[in-house]
gemmi code that builds the backbone of each chain (N, CA, C; Angstrom):
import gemmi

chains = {
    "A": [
        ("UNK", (-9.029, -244.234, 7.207), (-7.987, -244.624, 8.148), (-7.472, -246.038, 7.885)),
        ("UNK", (-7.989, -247.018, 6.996), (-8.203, -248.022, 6.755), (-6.612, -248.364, 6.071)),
        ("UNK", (-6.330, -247.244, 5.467), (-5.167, -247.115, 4.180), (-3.780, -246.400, 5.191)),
        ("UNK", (-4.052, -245.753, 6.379), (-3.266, -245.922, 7.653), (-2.297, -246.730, 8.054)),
        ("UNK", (-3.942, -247.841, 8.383), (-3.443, -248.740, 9.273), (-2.783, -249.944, 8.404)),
        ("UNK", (-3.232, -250.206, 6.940), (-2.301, -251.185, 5.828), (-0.650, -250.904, 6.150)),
        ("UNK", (-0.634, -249.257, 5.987), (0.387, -248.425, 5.789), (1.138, -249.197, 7.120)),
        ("UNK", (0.872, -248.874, 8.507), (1.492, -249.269, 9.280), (1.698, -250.574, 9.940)),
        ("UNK", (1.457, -251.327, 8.692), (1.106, -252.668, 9.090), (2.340, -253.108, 8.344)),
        ("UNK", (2.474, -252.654, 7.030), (3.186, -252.854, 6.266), (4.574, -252.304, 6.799)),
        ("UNK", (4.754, -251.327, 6.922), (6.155, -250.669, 7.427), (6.512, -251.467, 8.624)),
        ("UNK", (5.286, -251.711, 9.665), (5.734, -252.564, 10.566), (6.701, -254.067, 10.429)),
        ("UNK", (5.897, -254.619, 9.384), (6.395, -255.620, 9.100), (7.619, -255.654, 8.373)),
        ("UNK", (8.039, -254.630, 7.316), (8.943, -254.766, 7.100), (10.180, -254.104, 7.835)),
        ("UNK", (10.110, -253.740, 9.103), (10.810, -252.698, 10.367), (11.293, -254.403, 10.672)),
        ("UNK", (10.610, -255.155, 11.148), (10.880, -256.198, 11.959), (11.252, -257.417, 11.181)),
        ("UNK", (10.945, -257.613, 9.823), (11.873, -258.403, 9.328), (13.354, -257.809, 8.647)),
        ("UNK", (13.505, -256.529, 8.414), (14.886, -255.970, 8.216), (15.399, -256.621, 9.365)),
        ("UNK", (15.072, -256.203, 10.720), (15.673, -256.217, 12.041), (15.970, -257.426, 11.958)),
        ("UNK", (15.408, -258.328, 11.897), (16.233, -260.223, 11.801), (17.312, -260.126, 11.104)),
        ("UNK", (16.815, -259.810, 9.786), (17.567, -259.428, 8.590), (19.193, -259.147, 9.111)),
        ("UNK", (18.984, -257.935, 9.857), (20.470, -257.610, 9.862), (20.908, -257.441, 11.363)),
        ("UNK", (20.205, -258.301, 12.241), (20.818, -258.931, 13.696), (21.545, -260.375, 12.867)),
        ("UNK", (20.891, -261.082, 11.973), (21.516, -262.447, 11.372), (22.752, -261.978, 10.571)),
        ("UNK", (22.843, -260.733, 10.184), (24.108, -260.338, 8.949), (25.468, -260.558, 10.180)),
        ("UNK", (24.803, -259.736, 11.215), (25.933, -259.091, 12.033), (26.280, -260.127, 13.177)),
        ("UNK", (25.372, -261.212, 13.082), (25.822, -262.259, 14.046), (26.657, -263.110, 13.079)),
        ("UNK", (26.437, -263.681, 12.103), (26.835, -264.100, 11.028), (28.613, -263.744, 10.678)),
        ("UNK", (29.068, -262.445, 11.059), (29.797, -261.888, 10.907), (30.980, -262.448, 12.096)),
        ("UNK", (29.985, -262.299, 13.327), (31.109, -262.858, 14.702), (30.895, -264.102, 14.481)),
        ("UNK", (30.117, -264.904, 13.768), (30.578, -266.280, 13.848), (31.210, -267.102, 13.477)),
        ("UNK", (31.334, -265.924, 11.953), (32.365, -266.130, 10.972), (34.042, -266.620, 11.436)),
        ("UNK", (34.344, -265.702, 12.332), (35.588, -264.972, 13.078), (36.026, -266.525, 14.212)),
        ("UNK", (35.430, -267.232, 14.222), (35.934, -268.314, 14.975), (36.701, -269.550, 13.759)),
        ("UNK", (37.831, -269.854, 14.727), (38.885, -270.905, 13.543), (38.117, -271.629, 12.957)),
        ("UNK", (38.416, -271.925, 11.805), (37.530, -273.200, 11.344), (36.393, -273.177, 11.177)),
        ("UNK", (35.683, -272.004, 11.460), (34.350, -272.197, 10.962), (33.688, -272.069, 9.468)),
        ("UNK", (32.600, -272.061, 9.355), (31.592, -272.695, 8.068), (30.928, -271.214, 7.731)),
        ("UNK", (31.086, -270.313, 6.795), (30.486, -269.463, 7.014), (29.127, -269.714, 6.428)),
        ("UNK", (27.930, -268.990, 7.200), (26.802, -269.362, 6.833), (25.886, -268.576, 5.793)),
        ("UNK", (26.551, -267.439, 5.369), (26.279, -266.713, 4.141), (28.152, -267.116, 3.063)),
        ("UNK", (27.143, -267.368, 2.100), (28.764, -268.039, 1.238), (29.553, -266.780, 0.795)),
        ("UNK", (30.131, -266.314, 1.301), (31.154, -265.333, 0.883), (32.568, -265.771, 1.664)),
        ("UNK", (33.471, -264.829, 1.151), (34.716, -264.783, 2.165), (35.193, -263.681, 3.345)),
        ("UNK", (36.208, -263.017, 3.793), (36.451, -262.581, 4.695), (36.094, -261.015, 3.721)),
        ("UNK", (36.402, -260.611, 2.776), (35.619, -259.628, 2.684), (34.722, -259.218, 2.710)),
        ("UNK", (34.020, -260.293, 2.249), (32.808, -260.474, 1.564), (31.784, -260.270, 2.994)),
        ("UNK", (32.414, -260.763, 4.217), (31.693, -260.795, 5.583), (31.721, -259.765, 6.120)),
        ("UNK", (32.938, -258.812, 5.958), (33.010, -256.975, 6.510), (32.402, -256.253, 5.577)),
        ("UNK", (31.560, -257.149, 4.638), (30.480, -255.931, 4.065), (29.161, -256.497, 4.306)),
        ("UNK", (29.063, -257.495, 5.437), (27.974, -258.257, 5.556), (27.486, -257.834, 6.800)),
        ("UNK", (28.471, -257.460, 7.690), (28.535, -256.691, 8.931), (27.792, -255.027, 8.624)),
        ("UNK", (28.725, -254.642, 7.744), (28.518, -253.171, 7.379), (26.859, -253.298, 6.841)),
        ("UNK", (26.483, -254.084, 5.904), (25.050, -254.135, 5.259), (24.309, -254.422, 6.424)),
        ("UNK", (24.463, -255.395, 6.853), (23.665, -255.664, 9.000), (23.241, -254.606, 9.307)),
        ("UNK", (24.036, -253.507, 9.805), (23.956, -252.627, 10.738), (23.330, -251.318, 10.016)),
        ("UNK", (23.747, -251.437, 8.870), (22.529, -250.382, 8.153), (21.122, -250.832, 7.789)),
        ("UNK", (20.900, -252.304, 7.947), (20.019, -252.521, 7.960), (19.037, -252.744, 9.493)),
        ("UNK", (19.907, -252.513, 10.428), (18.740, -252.374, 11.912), (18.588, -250.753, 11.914)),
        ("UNK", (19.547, -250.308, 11.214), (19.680, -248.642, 11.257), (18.077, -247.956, 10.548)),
        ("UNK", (17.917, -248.688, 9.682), (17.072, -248.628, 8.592), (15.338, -249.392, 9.068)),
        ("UNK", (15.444, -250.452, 9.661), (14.451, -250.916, 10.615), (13.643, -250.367, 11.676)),
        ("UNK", (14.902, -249.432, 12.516), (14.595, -248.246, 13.377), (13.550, -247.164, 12.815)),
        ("UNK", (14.586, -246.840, 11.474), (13.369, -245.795, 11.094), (12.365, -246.173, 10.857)),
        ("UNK", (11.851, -247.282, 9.521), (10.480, -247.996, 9.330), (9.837, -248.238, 11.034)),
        ("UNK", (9.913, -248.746, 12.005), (9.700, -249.261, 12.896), (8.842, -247.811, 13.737)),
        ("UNK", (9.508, -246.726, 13.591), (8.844, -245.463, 13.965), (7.808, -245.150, 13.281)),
        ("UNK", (8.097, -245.518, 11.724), (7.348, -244.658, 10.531), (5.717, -245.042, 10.747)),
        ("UNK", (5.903, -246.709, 11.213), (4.551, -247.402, 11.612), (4.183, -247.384, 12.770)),
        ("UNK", (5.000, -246.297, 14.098), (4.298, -245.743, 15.406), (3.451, -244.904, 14.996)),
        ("UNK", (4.870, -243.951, 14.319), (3.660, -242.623, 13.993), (3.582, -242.162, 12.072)),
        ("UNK", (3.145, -242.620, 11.490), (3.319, -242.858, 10.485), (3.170, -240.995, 9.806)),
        ("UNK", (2.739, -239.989, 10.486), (2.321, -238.554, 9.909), (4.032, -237.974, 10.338)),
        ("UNK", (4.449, -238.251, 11.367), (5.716, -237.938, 11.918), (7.263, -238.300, 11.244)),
        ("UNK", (7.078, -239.566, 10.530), (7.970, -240.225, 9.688), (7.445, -240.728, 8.446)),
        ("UNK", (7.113, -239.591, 7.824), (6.806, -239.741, 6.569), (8.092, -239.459, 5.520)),
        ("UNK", (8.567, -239.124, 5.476), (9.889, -239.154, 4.739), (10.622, -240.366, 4.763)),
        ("UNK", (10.621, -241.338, 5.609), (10.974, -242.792, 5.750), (10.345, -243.563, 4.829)),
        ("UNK", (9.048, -243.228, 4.685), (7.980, -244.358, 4.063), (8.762, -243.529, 2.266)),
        ("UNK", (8.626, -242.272, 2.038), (9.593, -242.360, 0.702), (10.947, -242.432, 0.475)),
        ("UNK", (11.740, -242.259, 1.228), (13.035, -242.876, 0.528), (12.813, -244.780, 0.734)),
        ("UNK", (12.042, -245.561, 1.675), (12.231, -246.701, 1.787), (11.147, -247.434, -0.048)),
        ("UNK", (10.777, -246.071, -0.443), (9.775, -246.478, -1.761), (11.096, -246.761, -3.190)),
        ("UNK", (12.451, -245.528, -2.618), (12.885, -245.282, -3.608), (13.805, -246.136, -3.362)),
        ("UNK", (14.223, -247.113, -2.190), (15.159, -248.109, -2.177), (14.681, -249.098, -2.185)),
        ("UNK", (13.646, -249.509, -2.177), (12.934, -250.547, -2.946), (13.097, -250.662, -4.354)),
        ("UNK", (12.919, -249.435, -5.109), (12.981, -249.641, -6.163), (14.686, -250.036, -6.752)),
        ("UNK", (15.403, -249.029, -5.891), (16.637, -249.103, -6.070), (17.309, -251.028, -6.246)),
        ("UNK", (16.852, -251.443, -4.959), (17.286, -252.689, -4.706), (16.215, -253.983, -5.917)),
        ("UNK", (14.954, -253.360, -6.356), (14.802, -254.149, -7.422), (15.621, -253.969, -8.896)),
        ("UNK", (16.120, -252.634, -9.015), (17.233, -252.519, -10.185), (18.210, -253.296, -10.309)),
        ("UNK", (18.554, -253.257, -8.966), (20.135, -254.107, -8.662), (19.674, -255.871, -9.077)),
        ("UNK", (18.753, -256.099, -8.344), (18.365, -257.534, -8.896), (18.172, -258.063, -10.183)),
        ("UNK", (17.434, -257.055, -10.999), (17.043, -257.152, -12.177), (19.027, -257.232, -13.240)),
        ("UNK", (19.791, -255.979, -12.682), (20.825, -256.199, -13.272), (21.265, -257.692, -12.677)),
        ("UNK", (21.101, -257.912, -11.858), (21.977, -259.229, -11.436), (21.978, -260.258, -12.030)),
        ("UNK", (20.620, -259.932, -12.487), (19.836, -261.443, -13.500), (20.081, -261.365, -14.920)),
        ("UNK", (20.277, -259.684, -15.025), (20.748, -259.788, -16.635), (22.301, -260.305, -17.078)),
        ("UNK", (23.173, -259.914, -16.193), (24.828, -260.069, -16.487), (24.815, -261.809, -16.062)),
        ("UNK", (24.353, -262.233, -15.619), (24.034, -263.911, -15.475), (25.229, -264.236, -14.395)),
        ("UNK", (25.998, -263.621, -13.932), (26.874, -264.180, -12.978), (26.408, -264.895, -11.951)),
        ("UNK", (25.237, -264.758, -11.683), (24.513, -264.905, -10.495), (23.413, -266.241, -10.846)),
        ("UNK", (22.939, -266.980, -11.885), (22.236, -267.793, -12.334), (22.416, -269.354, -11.691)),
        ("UNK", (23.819, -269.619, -11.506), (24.191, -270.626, -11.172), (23.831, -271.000, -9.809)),
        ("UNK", (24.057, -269.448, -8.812), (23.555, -269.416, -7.295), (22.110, -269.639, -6.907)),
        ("UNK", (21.154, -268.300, -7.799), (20.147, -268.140, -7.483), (18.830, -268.287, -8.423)),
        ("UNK", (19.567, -268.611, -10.159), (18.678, -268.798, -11.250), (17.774, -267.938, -11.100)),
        ("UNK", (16.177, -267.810, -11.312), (15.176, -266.629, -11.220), (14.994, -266.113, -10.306)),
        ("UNK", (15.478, -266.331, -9.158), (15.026, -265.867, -8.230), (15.179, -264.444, -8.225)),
        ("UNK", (16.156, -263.435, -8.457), (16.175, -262.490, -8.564), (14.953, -261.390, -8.947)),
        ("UNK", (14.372, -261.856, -10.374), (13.779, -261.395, -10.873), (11.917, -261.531, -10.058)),
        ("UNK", (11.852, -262.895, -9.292), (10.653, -263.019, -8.571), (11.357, -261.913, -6.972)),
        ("UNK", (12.181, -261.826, -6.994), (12.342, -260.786, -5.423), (12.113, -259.475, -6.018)),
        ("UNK", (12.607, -258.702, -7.062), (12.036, -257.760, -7.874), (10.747, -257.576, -8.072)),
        ("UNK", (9.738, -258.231, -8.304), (8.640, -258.247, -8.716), (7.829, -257.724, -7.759)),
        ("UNK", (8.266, -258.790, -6.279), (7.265, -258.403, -4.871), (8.089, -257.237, -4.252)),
        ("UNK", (9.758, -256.341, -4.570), (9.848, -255.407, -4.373), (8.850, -254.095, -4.869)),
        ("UNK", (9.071, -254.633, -6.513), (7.958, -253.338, -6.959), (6.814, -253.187, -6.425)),
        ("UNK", (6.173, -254.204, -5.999), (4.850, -253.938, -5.847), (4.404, -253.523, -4.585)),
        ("UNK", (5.890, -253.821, -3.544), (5.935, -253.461, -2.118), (5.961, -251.512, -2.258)),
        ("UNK", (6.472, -251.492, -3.269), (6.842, -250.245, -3.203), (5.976, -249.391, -4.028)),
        ("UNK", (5.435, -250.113, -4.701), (4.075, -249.223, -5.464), (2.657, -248.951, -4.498)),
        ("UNK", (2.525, -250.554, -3.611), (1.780, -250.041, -2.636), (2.152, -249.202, -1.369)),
        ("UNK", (3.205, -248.842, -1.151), (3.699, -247.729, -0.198), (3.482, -246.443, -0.470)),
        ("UNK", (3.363, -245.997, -2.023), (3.579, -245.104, -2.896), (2.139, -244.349, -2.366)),
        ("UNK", (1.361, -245.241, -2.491), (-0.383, -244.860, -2.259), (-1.047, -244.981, -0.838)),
        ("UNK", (-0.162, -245.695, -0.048), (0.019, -245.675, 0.955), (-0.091, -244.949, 2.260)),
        ("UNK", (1.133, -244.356, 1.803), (1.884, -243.168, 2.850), (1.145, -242.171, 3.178)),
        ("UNK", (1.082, -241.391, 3.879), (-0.055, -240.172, 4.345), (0.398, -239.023, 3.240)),
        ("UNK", (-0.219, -238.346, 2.847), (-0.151, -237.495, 1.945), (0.602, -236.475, 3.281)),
        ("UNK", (1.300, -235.510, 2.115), (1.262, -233.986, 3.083), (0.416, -233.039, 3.321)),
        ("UNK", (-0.645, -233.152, 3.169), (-1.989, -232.542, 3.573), (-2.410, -233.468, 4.877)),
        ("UNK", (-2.441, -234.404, 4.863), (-2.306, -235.275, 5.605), (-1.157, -234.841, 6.634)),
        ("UNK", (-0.684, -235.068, 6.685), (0.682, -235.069, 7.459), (0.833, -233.165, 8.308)),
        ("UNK", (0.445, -232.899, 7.909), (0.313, -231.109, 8.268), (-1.108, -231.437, 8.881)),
        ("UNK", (-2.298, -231.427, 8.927), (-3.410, -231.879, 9.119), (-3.416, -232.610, 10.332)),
        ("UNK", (-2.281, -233.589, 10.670), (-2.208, -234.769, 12.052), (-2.585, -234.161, 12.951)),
        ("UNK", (-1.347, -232.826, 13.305), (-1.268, -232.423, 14.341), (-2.502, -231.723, 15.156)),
        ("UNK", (-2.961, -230.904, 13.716), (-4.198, -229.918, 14.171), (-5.314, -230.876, 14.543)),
        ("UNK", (-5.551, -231.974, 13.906), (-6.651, -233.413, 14.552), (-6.276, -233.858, 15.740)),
        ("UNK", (-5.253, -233.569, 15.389), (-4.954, -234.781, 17.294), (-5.040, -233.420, 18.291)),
        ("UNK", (-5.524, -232.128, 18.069), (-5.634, -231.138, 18.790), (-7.132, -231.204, 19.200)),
        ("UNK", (-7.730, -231.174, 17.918), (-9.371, -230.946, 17.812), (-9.991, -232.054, 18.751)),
        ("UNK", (-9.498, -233.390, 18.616), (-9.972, -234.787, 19.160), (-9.419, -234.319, 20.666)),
        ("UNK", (-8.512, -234.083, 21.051), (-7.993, -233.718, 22.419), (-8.809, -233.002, 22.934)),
        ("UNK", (-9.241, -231.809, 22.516), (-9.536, -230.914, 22.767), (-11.452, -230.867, 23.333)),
        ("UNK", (-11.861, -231.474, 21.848), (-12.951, -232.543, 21.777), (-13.606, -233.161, 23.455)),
        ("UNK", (-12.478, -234.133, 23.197), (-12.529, -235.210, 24.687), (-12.682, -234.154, 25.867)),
        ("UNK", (-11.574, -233.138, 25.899), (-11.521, -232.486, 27.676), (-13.082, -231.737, 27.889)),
        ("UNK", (-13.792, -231.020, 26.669), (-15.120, -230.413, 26.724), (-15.989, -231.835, 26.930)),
        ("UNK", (-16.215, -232.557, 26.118), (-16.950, -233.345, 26.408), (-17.770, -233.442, 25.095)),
        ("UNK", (-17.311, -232.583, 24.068), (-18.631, -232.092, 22.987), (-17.651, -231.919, 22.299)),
        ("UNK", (-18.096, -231.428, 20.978), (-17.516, -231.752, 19.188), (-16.995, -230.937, 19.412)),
        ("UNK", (-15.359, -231.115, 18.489), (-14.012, -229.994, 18.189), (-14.826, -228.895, 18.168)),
    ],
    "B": [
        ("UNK", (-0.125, -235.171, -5.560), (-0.587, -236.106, -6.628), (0.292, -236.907, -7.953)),
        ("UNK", (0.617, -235.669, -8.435), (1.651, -235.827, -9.673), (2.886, -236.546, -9.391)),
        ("UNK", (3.531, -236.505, -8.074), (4.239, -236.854, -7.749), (4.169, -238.911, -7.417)),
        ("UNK", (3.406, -238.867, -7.033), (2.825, -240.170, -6.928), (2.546, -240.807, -8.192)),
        ("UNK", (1.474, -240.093, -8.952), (1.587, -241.034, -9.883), (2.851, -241.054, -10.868)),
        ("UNK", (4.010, -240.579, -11.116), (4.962, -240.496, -11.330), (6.056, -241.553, -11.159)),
        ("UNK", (6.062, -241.582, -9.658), (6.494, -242.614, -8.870), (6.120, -243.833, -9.487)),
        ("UNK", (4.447, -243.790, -9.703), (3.853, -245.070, -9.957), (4.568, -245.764, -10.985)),
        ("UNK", (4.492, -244.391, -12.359), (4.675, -244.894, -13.613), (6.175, -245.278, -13.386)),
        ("UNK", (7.068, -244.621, -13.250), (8.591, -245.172, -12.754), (8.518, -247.015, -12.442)),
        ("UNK", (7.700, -246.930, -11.425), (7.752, -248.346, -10.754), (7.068, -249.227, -11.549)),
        ("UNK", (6.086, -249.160, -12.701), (5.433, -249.738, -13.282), (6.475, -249.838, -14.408)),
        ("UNK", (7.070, -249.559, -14.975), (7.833, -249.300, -16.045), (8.709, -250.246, -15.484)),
        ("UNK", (9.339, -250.036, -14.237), (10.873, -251.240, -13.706), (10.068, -252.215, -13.677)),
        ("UNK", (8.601, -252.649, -13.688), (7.649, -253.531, -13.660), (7.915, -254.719, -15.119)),
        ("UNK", (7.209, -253.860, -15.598), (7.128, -254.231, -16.620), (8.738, -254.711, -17.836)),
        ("UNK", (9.849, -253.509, -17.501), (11.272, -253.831, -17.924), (11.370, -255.843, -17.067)),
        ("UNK", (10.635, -256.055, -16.180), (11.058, -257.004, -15.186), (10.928, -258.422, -16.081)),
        ("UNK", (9.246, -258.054, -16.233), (8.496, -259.133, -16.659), (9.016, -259.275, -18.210)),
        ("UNK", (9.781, -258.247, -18.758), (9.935, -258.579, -20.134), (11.372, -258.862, -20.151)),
        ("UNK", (12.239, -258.764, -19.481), (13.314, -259.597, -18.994), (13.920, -260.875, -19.909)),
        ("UNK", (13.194, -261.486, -18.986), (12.905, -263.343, -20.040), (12.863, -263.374, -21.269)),
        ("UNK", (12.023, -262.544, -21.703), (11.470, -262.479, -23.237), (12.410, -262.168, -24.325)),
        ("UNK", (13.459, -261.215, -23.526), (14.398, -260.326, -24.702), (15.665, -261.049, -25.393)),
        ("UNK", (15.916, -260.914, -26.397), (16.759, -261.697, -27.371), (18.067, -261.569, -26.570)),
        ("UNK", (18.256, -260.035, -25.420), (19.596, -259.655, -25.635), (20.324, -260.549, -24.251)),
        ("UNK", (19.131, -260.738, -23.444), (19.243, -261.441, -22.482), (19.091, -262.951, -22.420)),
        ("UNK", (18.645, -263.519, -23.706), (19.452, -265.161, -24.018), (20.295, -265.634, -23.504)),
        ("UNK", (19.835, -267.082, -22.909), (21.100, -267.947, -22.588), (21.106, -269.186, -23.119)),
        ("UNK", (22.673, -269.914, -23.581), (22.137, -271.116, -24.088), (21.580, -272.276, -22.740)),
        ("UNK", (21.375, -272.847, -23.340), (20.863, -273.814, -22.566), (22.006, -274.966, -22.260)),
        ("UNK", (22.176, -275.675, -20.948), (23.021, -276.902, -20.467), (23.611, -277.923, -21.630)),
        ("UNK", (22.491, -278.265, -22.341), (22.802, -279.231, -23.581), (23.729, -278.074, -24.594)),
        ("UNK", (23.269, -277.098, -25.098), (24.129, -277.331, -25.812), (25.038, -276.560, -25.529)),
        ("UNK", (25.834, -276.066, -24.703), (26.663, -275.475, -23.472), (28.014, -276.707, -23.651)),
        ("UNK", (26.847, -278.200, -23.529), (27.704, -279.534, -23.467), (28.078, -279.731, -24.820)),
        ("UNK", (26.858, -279.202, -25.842), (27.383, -279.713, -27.157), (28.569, -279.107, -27.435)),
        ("UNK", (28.676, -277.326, -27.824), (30.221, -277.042, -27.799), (31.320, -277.550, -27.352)),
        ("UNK", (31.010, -277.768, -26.251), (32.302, -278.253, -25.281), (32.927, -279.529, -26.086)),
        ("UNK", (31.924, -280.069, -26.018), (32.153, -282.098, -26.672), (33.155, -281.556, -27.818)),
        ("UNK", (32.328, -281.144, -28.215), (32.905, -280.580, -30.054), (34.025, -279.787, -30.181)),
        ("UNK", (34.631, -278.977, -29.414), (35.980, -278.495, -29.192), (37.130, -279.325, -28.398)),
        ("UNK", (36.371, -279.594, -27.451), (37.811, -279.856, -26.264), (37.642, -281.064, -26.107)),
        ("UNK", (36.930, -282.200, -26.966), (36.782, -284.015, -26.423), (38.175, -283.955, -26.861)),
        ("UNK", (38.095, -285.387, -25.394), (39.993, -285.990, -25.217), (39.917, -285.878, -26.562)),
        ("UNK", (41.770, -285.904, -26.935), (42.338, -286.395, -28.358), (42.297, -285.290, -28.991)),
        ("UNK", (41.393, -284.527, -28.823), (40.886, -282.905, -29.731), (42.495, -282.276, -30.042)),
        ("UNK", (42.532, -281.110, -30.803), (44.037, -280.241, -30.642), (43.229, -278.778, -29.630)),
        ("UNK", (44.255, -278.944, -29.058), (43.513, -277.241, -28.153), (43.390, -276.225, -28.927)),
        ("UNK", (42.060, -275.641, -28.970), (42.319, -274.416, -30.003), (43.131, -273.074, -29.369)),
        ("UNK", (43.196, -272.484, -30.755), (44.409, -271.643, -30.297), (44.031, -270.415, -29.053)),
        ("UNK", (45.022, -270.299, -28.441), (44.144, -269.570, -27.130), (45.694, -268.606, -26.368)),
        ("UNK", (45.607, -267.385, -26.010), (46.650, -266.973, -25.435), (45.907, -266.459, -23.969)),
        ("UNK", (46.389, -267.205, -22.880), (46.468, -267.091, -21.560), (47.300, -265.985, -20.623)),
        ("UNK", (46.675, -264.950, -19.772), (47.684, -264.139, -19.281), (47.405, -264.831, -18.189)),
        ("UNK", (49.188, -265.531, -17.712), (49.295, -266.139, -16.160), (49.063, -265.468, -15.679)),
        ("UNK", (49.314, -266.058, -13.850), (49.412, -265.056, -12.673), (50.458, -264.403, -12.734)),
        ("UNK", (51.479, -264.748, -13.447), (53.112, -263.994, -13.018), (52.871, -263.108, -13.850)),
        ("UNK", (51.978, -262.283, -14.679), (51.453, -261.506, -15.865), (51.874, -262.057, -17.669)),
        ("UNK", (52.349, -263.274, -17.605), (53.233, -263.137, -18.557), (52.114, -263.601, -19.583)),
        ("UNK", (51.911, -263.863, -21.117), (51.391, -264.592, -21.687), (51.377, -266.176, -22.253)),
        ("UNK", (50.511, -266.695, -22.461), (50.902, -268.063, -22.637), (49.992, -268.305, -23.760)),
        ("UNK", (50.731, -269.071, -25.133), (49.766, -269.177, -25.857), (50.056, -271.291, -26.288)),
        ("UNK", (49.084, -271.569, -27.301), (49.045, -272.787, -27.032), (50.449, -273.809, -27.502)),
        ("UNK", (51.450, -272.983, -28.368), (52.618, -273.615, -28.676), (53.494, -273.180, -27.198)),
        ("UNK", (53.361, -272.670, -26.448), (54.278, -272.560, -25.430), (53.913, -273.839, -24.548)),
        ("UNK", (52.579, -274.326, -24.550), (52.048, -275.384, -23.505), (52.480, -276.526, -24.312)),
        ("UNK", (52.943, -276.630, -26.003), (53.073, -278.449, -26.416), (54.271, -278.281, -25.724)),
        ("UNK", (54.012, -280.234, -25.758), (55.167, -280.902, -24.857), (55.595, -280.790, -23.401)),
        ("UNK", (54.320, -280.417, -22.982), (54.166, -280.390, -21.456), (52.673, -280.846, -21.291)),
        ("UNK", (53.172, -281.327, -19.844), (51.422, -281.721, -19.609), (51.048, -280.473, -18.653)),
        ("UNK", (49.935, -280.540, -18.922), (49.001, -279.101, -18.430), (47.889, -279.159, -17.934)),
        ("UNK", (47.551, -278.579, -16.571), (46.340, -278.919, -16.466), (45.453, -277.289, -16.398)),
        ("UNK", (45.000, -277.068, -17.101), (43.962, -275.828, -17.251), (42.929, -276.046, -16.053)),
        ("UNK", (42.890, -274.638, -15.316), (41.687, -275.069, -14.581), (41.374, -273.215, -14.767)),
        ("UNK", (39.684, -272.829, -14.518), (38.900, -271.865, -15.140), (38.631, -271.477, -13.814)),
        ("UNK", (38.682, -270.422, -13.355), (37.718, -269.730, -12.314), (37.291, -268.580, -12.767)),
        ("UNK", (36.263, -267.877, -11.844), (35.309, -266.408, -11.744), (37.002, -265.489, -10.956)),
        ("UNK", (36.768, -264.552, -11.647), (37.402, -263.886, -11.520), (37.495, -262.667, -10.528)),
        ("UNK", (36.278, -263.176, -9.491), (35.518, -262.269, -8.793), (35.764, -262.936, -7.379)),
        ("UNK", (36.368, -262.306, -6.413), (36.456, -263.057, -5.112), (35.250, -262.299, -4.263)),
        ("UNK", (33.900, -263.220, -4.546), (32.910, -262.816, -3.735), (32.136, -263.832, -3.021)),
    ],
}
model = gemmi.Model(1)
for chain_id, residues in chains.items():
    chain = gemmi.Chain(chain_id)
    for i, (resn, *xyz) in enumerate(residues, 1):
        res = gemmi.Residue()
        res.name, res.seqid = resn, gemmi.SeqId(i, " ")
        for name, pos in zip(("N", "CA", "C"), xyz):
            atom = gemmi.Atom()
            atom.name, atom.element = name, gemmi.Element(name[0])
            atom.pos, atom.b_iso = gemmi.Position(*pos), 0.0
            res.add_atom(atom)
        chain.add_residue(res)
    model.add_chain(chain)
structure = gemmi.Structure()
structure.add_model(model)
structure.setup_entities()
């Protein structure tokens, strides 16, 4: 259960830092929108209606992780596509760092956010409740129920 | 099972493509100095501009006998409004 509770420790945490993540995109966005202001992610006015749009898929996306680590046998399909957009979003970095447009902004950094993506996502990989597992929840949380009301073993 | 370790090897592989990154010839960059050395060595004041054809904003072309006998000021941007 030990590899569970990592599991939902981990999804937790990353449920609730998306959620900053993209309450700051989407505030960022209305704050933008006042005269004269400084925007606080360096882009421009487009660049901010896709900062909005990335926000809100990212609390969208928080929601689910945020369940996955209530009930982690119930939202197991969360814990793998969030394995395969991990990986996804370390590709994108890795290209970012190769075409060099981006060197001047962020120099290596790319390639060190890649690194702790993969490995976020390799340990999710081993992680996640198996589907034996996951088929298995329900009938345990029957036996243990069931268990408790007798007073004596499933 | 298979599926996982699959996954793994996938992710170990973008791993490893990561860490070897740096290393690869194709992904070279020069370095600041000599970035400066070219520069010095082509375009120091007094230099002749080498030959170069420019597509303005109005689409038209501009090459470097259309710019003598005017003063000019070249300025370079990213071509990317991001």
């Amino acid at each position: 259960m030990n590899r569970l509770r990592i599991y939902r420790f981990l999804m937790g945490t990353l449920g609730i830092a998306l959620l900053v993540f993209g309450a700051a995109m989407v505030v960022s966005f209305f704050l933008y929108q006042r005269p004269n202001s400084v925007p606080g992610i360096p882009t421009g006015p487009v660049g901010h209606y896709f900062v909005a749009f990335t926000g809100c898929a990212l609390l969208g996306w928080s929601g689910g992780l945020l369940g996955a680590a209530r009930d982690p046998m119930g939202s197991r399909t969360v814990g793998t596509m969030t394995v395969f957009v991990l990986g996804l979003m370390a590709f994108v970095r890795m290209v970012a760092w190769f075409i060099g447009d981006y060197t001047a902004w962020l120099g290596d950094l790319p390639l060190t956010e890649a690194t702790i993506l993969l490995l976020l996502a390799v340990a999710l990989v081993w992680l996640r409740p198996t589907v034996a597992e996951t088929v298995a929840g329900p009938i345990a949380d029957k036996m243990v129920e069931k268990a408790t009301k007798t007073g004596g073993t499933a | 099972m298979i599926l996982r370790s699959l996954a793994t090897l996938v992710l170990f592989g973008l791993l490893g493509l990561n860490w070897m990154l740096p290393t690869l010839e194709v992904s070279a960059r020069g370095s600041d100095a000599q970035i400066r050395t070219d520069f010095d060595a082509k375009l120091a004041i007094g230099n002749r501009l080498p030959p170069l054809e420019l597509v303005g904003l109005d689409g038209q072309i501009y090459s470097r006998e259309d710019l003598e006998g005017h003063r000019v000021l070249l300025t370079f941007e990213r071509s990317v409004d991001w």
